[in-house]
ZAMARGU-4260 file (C-alpha; in steps of 0.2 Angstrom, whole numbers, plus 5000, padded with zeros to 4 digits):
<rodrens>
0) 5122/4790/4826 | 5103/4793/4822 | 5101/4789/4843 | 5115/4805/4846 | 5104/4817/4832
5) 5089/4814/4843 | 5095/4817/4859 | 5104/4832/4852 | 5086/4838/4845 | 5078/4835/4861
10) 5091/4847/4871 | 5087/4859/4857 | 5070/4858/4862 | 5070/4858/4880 | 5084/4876/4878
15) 5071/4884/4866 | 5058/4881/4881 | 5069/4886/4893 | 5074/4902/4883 | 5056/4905/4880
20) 5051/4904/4900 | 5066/4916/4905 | 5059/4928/4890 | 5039/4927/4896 | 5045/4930/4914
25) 5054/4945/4910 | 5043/4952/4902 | 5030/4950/4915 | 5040/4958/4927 | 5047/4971/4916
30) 5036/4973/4904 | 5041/4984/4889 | 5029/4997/4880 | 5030/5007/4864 | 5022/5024/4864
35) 5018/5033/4850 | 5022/5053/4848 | 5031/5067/4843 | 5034/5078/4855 | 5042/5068/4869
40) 5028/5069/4881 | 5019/5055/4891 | 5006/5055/4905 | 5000/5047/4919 | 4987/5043/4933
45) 4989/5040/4950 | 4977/5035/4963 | 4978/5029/4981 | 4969/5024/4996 | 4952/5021/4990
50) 4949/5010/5004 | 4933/5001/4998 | 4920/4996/5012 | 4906/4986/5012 | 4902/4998/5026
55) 4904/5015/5014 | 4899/5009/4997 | 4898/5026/4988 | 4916/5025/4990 | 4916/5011/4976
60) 4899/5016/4969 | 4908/5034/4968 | 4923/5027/4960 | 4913/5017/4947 | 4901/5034/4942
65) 4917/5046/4941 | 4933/5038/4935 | 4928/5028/4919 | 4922/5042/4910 | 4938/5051/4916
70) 4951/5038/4913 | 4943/5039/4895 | 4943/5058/4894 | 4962/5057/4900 | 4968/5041/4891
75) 4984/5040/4902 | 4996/5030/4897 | 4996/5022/4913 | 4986/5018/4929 | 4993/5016/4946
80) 4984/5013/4960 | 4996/5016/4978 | 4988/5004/4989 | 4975/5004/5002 | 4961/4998/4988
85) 4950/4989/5003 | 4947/4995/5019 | 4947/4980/5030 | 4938/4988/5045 | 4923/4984/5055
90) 4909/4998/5055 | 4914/5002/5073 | 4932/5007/5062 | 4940/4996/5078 | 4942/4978/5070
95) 4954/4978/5055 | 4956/4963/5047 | 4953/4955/5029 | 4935/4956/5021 | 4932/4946/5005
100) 4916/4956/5002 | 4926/4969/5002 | 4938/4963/4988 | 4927/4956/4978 | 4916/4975/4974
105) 4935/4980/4972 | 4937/4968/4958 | 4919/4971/4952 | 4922/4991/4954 | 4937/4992/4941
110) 4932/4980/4929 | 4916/4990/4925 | 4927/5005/4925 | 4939/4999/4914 | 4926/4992/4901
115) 4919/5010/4903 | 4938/5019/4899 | 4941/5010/4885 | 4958/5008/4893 | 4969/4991/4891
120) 4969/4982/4907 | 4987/4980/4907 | 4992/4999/4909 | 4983/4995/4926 | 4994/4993/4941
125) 4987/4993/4960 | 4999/4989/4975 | 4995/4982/4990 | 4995/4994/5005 | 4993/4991/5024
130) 4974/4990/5023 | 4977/4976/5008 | 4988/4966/5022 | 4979/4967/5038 | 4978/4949/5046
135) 4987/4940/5030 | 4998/4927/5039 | 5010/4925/5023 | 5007/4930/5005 | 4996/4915/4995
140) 4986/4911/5012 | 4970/4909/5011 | 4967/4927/5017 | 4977/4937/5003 | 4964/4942/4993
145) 4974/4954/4986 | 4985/4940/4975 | 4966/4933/4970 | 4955/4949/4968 | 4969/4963/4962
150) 4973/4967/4945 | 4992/4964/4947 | 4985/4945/4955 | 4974/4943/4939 | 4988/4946/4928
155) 5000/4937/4936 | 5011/4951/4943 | 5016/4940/4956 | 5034/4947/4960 | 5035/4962/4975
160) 5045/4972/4961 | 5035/4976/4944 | 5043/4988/4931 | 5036/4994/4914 | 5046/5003/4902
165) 5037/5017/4888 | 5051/5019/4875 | 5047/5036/4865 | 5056/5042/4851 | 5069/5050/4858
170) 5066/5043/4878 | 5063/5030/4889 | 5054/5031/4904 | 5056/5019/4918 | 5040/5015/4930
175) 5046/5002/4945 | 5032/4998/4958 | 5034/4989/4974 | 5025/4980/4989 | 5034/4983/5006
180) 5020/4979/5016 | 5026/4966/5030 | 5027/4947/5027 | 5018/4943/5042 | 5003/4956/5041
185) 4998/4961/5059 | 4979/4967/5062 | 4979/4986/5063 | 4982/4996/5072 | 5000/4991/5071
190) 5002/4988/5055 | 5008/5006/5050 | 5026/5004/5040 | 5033/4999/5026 | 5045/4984/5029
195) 5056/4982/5015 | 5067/4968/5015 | 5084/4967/5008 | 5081/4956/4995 | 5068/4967/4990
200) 5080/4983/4990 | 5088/4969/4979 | 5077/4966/4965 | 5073/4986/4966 | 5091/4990/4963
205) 5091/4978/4948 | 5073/4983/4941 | 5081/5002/4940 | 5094/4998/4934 | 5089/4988/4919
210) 5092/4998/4905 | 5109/5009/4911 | 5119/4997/4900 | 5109/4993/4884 | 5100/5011/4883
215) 5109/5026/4875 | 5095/5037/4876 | 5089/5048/4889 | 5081/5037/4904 | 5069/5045/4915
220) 5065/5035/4931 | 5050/5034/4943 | 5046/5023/4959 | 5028/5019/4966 | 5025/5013/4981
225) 5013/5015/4996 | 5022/5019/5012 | 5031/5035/5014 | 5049/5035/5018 | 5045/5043/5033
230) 5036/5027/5039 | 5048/5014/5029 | 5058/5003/5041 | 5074/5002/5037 | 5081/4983/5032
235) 5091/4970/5043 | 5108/4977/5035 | 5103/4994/5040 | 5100/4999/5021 | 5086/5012/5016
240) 5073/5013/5002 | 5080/5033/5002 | 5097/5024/4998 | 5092/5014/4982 | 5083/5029/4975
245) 5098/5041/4977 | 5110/5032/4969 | 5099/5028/4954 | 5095/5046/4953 | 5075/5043/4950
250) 5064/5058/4947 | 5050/5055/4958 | 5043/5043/4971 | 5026/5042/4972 | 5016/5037/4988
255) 5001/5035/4999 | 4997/5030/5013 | 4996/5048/5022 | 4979/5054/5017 | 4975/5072/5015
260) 4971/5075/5033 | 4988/5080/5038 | 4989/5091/5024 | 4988/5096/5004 | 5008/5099/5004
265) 5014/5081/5008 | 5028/5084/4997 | 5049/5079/5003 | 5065/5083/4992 | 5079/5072/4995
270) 5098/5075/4990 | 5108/5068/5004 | 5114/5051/5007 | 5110/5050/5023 | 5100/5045/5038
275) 5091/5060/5045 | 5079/5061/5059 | 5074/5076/5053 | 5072/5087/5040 | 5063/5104/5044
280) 5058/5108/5028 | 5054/5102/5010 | 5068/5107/5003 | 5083/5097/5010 | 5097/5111/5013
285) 5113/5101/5005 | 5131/5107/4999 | 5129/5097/4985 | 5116/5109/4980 | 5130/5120/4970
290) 5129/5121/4953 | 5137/5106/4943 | 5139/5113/4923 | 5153/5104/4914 | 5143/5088/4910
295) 5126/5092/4904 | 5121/5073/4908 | 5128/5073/4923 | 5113/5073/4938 | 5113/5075/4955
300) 5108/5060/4967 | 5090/5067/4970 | 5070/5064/4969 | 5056/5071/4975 | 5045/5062/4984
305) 5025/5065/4982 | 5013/5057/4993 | 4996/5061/4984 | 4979/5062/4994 | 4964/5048/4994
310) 4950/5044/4987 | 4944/5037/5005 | 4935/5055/5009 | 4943/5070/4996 | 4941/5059/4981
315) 4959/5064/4975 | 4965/5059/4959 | 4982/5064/4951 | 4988/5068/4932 | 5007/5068/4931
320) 5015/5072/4917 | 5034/5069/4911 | 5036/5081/4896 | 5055/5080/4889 | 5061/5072/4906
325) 5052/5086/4917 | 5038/5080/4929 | 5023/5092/4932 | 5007/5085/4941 | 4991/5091/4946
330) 4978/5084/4960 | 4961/5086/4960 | 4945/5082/4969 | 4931/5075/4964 | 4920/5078/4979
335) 4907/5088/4969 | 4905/5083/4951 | 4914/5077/4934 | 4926/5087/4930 | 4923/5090/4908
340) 4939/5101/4907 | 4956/5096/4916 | 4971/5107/4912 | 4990/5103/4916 | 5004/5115/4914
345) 5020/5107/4908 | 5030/5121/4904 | 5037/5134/4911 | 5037/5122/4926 | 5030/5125/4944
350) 5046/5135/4954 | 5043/5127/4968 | 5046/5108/4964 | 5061/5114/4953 | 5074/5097/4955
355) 5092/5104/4959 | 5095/5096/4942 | 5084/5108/4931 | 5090/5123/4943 | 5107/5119/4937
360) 5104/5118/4919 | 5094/5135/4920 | 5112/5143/4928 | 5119/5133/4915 | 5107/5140/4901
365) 5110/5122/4896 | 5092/5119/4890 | 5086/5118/4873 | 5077/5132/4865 | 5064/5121/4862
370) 5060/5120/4878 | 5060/5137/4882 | 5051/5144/4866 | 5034/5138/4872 | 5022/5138/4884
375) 5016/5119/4885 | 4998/5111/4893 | 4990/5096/4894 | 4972/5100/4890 | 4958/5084/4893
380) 4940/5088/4889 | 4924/5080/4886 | 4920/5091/4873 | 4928/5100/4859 | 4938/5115/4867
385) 4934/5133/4856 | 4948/5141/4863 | 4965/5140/4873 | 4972/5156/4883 | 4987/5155/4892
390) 4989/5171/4904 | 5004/5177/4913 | 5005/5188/4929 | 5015/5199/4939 | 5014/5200/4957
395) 5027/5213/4959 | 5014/5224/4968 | 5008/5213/4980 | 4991/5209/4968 | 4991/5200/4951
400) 4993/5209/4936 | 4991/5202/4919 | 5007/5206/4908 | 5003/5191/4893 | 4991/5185/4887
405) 4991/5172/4872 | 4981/5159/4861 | 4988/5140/4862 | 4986/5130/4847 | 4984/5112/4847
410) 5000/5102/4845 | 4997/5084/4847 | 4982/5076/4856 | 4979/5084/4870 | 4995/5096/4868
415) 4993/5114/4866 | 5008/5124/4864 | 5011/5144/4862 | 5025/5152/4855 | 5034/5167/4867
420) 5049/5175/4871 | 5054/5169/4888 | 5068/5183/4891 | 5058/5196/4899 | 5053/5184/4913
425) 5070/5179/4919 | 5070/5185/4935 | 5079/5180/4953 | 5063/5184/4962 | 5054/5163/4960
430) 5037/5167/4965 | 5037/5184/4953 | 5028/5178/4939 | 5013/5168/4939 | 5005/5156/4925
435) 4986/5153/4922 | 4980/5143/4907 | 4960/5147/4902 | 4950/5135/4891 | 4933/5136/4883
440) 4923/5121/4876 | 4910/5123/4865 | 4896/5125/4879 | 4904/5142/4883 | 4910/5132/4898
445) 4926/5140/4902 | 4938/5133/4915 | 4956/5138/4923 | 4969/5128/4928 | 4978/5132/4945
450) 4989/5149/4948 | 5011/5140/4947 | 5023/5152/4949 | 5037/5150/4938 | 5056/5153/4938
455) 5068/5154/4922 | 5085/5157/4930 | 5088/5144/4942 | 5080/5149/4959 | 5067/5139/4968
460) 5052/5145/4977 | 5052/5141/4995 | 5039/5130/5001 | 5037/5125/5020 | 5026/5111/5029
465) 5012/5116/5041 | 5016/5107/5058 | 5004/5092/5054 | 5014/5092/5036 | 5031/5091/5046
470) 5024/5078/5060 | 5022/5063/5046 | 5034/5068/5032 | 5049/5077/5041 | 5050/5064/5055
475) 5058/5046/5054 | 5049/5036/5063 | 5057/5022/5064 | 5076/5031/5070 | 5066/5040/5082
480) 5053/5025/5091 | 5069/5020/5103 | 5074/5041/5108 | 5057/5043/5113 | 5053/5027/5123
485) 5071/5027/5134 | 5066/5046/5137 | 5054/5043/5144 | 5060/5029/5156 | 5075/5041/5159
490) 5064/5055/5166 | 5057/5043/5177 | 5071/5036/5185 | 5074/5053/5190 | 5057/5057/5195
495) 5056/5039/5206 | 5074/5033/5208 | 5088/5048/5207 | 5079/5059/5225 | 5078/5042/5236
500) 5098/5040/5230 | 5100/5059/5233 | 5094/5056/5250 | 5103/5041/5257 | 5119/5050/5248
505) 5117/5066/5260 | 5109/5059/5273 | 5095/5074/5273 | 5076/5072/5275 | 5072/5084/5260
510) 5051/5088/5266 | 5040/5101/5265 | 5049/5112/5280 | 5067/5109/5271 | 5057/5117/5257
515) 5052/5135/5264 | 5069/5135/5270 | 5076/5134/5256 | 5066/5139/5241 | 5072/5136/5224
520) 5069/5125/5211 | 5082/5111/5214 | 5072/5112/5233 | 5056/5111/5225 | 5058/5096/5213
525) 5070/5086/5228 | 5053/5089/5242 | 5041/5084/5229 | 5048/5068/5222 | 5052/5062/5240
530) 5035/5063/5245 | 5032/5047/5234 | 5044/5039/5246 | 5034/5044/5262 | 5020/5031/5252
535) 5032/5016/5253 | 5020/5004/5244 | 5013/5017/5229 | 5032/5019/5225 | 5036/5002/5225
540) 5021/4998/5214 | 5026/5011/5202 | 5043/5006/5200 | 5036/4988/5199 | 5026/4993/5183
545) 5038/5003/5175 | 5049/4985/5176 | 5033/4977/5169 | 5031/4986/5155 | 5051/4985/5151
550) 5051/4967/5154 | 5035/4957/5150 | 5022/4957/5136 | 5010/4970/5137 | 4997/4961/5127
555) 4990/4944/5123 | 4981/4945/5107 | 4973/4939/5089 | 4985/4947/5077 | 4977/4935/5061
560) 4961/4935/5052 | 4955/4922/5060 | 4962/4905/5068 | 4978/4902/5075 | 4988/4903/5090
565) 4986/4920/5098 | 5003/4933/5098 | 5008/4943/5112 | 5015/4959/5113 | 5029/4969/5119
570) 5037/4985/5117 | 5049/4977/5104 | 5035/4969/5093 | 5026/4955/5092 | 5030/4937/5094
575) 5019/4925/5085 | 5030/4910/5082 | 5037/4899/5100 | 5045/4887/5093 | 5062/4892/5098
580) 5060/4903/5114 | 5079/4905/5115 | 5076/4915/5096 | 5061/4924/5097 | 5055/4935/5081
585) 5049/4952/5085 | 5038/4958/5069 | 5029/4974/5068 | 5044/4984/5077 | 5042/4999/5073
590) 5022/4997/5071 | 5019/4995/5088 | 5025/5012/5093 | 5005/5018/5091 | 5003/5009/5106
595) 5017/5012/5114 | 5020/5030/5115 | 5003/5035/5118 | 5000/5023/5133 | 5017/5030/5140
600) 5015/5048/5137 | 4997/5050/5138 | 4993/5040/5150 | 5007/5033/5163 | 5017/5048/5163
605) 5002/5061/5168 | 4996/5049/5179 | 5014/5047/5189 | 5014/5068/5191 | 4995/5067/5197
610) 5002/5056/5211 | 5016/5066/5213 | 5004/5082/5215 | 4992/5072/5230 | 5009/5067/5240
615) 5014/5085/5238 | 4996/5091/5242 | 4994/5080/5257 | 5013/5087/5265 | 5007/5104/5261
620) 4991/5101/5272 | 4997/5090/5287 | 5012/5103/5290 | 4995/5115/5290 | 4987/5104/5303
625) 5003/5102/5313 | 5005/5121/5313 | 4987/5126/5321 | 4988/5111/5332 | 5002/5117/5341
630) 5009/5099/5336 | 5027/5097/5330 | 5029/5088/5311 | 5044/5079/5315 | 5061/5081/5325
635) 5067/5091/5311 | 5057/5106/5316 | 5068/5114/5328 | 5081/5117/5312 | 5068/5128/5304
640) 5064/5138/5316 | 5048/5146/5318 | 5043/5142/5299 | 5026/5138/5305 | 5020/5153/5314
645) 5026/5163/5294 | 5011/5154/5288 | 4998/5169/5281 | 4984/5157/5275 | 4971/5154/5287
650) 4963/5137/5290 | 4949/5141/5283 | 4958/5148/5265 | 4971/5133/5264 | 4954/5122/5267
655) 4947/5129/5251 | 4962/5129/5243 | 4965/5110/5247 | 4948/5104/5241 | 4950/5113/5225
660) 4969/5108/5222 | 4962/5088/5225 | 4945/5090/5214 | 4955/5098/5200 | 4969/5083/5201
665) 4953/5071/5204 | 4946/5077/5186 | 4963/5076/5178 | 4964/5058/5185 | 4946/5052/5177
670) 4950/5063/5161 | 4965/5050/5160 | 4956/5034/5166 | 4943/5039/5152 | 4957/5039/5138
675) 4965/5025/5146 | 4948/5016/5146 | 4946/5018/5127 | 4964/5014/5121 | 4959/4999/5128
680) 4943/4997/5123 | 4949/4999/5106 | 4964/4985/5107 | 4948/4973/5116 | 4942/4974/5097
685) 4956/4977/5087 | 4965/4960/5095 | 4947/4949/5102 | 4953/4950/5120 | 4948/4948/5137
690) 4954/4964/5149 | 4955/4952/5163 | 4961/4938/5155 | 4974/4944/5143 | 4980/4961/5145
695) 4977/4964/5165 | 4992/4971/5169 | 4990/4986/5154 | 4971/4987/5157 | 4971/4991/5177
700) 4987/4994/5184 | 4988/5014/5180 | 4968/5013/5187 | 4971/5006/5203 | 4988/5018/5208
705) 4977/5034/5205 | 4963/5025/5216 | 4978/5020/5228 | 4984/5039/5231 | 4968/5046/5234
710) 4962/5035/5247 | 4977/5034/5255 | 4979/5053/5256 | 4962/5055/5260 | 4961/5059/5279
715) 4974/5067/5289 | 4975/5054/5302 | 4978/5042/5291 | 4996/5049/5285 | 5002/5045/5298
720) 5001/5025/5295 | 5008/5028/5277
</rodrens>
């Protein structure tokens, strides 16, 4: 009996240790935080790509002068940090690969900043981005210094899916941040996409989900991440990151990875369950846009996505703020100086990032009057502030014309509210009315936030993308690499392949003669492509290298840090494991499209209609010589008639004219053999390779062909023995 007690108290014990483990590892991975407040509004931070360099240190000496004091000016409630925090490139900006100096003035960086905010370091989350994964063989290798040197490493983050939940009094607000870099991390350059992983959509799907069943107050949801869905891989099954956050209905996905040199307006909204190629504008056009009023609660599957700037060159730092479930950021620079006065405008909310969900409410007029009875900001100083102004304008007129103007009162830290009557501002036009807040500190210094427009009635502004805007957020990449690539093979079968079946078909020599004859375009094109023909071994050699490129490995490269068997590369990926050569893995599919494309598009197919245009020059010019010799071109003349004596040019005009035409399609062939030259200069670093030795094919083929058509197209006589 006394034997049965202890074992029973021994099972007790080894349960309460097991319960204890399950409890510590949940709340490591979904962490839970009590904020304190009353008027239901929370902030954040967000920052991304700062890209630390051993070989740009005022990016981290920048950092460290600048953001502690701010992060203490501001205390959010949290930090995230979107990825990219080293650079891991050489100075040359040609070798990417993993840096430990690089990681360890990361590490050094934030804890100064840190100890300067007065912050708690576990509000601090950083992702890992592409930059963060370069040359990384698997995750614990002895080249992830991000699970050594990061913060989310140093407090034993170590799941790809961390969530943190601020319950409020009356909210709860759900922050889920992920790593979908690639398992395998490639050197750059092709190391460009996000690769989630369907166990990784997995534990998303669960982490947003957490509190559906146990919570019964309102959940507001946001994802962090550093890829843009625009370059996320889908998973093996074919499922989308775009999916999970549809059907969890989050607010906001905030990103990075895009830097602000494409744009200030990297901004998507998303409604449709769907896989698009394209969407044209920001604002996804949708049926299920149409108002939804009988369950207040009820949403629409939505978000926005954000993709903020970097702290790389602009030095970009946002402030989001969720105030009674609406989102409203700002994002600023600080290229120039501290900035002692911040302001953030919660309410009325910015018109042109209205969700579907709030436009329906306002059609509704299903929000509470507290939310419409005052004007709400955010206001962070390093001083005392004297004196809060918000100011409303009218741009009925084409100019701005004040028609409010009232003192905020503070509310709260760092709340300022002011009473108005919001009626008079109802109005279907969304970019009608303007809001500006104004504070002065007591220096007299007196700041202004940003110009929004607002809308009260359930219209949102329009908001469209530059071209650069639409190139790397209204594209998907990934659906879009294969499209592009069997394009262009299609158009050259018909440029090398479809005239030489055109002619056996009909049984017709289609030259230069045939041409006059019979101008048109169908003519033109037919004659032209031929005359690749007439050069038996060019043609054969360019269809041979078209194979080439279809068939075998492209290049033979160092796709690691350092060490280990070298990875070749073809236009489906890379292969780093031979193991089993009857199962080959391709990794980095779609990442290798920055080489792809561009060597195809830039460089082959130029190239092929450069030796299309000597064929044609050299027919145009021996038909020429054949005419003022009195010589016949071929036995076909007789058909023509007398085609040759129609000829207005003299020899001395169609000379000039030849010599120009060749010298300008000469340049156009160096200015290609340059670019060519440097792509590949560029992979010799990025990859430690040998032009000769291990990507020969890639390096001199295109080279040689253009070498080929002048030389053998250089002297009359010699066209003969083509």
């Amino acid at each position: 009996m006394g034997i049965n007690i202890t074992l029973l108290l021994i099972l007790l014990f080894l349960c309460k240790n097991c319960n204890s483990s399950d409890s510590n590892s949940n709340v490591k991975n979904g962490e839970i935080v009590e904020v304190k407040g009353e008027h239901d509004v929370v902030w954040i931070v967000q920052l991304s790509d700062l890209h630390f360099s051993v070989h740009r240190p005022e990016r981290a000496s920048e950092f460290q002068k600048f953001m502690g004091s701010t992060l203490s000016m501001i205390n959010p409630s949290l930090v995230f940090i979107t990825g990219d925090l080293t650079d891991g490139k050489s100075k040359d900006l040609l070798t990417m690969k993993q840096n430990e100096e690089e990681w360890i003035e990361y590490q050094n960086t934030m804890e100064n900043v840190i100890n300067k905010s007065g912050l708690d370091k576990s509000i601090f989350y950083d992702l890992r981005g592409n930059h963060d994964n370069f040359g990384v063989p698997t995750t614990g290798d002895s080249y992830d210094y991000f699970s050594k040197y990061s913060i989310t490493g140093q407090l034993g983050r170590t799941q790809s899916v961390n969530s943190v939940t601020l319950q409020m009094g009356p909210r709860d607000l759900l922050f889920v941040s992920f790593d979908s870099t690639t398992s395998t991390g490639l050197r750059g350059p092709t190391n460009v996409f996000g690769h989630p992983t369907d166990q990784l959509l997995t534990e998303l799907n669960s982490h947003l989900s957490q509190h559906d069943a146990t919570s019964a107050k309102p959940l507001t949801k946001i994802a962090l991440g550093h890829f843009p869905l625009s370059f996320s891989a889908s998973t093996n099954s074919k499922n989308t990151l775009k999916h999970i956050f549809l059907n969890h209905s989050i607010s906001a996905y905030l990103c990075g990875h895009l830097h602000t040199r494409f744009g200030n307006n990297l901004k998507r909204h998303h409604e449709i369950n769907s896989y698009n190629l394209f969407q044209l504008n920001i604002h996804e056009k949708t049926q299920s846009s149409s108002t939804i009023c009988p369950n207040e609660s009820q949403k629409v599957n939505e978000f926005w996505e954000m993709e903020m700037g970097d702290w790389r060159k602009s030095r970009s730092v946002r402030i989001m703020a969720i105030d009674q479930g609406h989102i409203s950021f700002m994002d600023i620079n600080f290229k120039n100086a501290v900035k002692e006065i911040l302001i953030l405008p919660t309410f009325p909310l910015d018109s042109r990032y209205l969700s579907t969900t709030i436009l329906n409410k306002y059609k509704c007029q299903s929000l509470d009057d507290t939310s419409h009875s005052h004007i709400k900001a955010l206001v962070f100083s390093s001083n005392v502030i004297k004196k809060i102004t918000a100011k409303i304008y009218d741009s009925t007129h084409g100019d701005l014309y004040m028609v409010l103007e009232t003192p905020m009162s503070e509310n709260g830290d760092h709340i300022y509210t002011s009473p108005w009557n919001s009626k008079p501002f109802i109005d279907p036009n969304p970019t009608r009315y303007w809001l500006q807040i104004e504070a002065i500190d007591i220096n007299d210094l007196t700041i202004s936030s940003n110009l929004i427009p607002f809308s009260l009635n359930g219209f949102r502004a329009n908001l469209s993308w530059t071209w650069k805007e639409f190139f790397v957020m209204g594209c998907q990449w990934e659906g879009l690499y294969y499209p592009i690539f069997w394009s262009f093979y299609l158009l050259m079968f018909m440029v090398l392949v479809l005239p030489k079946f055109i002619t056996l078909l009909w049984k017709r020599q289609y030259t230069y003669l045939f041409y006059k004859a019979n101008k048109g375009l169908f003519s033109l094109l037919t004659w032209v492509f031929t005359e690749v023909h007439n050069i038996q071994f060019l043609w054969k050699s360019m269809l041979a290298y078209l194979l080439y490129l279809l068939l075998c490995p492209w290049l033979l490269g160092q796709v690691f840090t350092e060490g280990g068997e070298r990875g070749y590369m073809t236009y489906k990926g890379w292969v780093v494991d031979f193991k089993d050569l009857k199962k080959l893995e391709f990794i980095g599919f779609p990442d290798v499209m920055v080489i792809v494309i561009p060597h195809l598009y830039f460089v082959v197919l130029p190239s092929f209609f450069i030796i299309l245009g000597v064929a044609a020059e050299r027919a145009i010019y021996q038909d020429h010589v054949c005419s003022i010799s009195g010589k016949k071109r071929d036995d076909y003349e007789g058909n023509y008639g007398r085609l040759n004596s129609r000829n207005k040019l003299s020899g001395f005009v169609l000379e000039k004219l030849r010599k120009w035409s060749r010298s300008i399609l000469l340049i156009l062939s160096l200015a290609i053999c340059w670019k060519h030259f440097k792509s590949c200069w560029a992979l010799m670093k990025a990859y430690e390779m040998n032009p000769v030795v291990h990507f020969p094919f890639y390096s001199f083929s295109i080279p040689i062909l253009l070498a080929y058509v002048f030389y053998k197209t250089k002297r009359l006589h010699n066209t003969h023995q083509i």
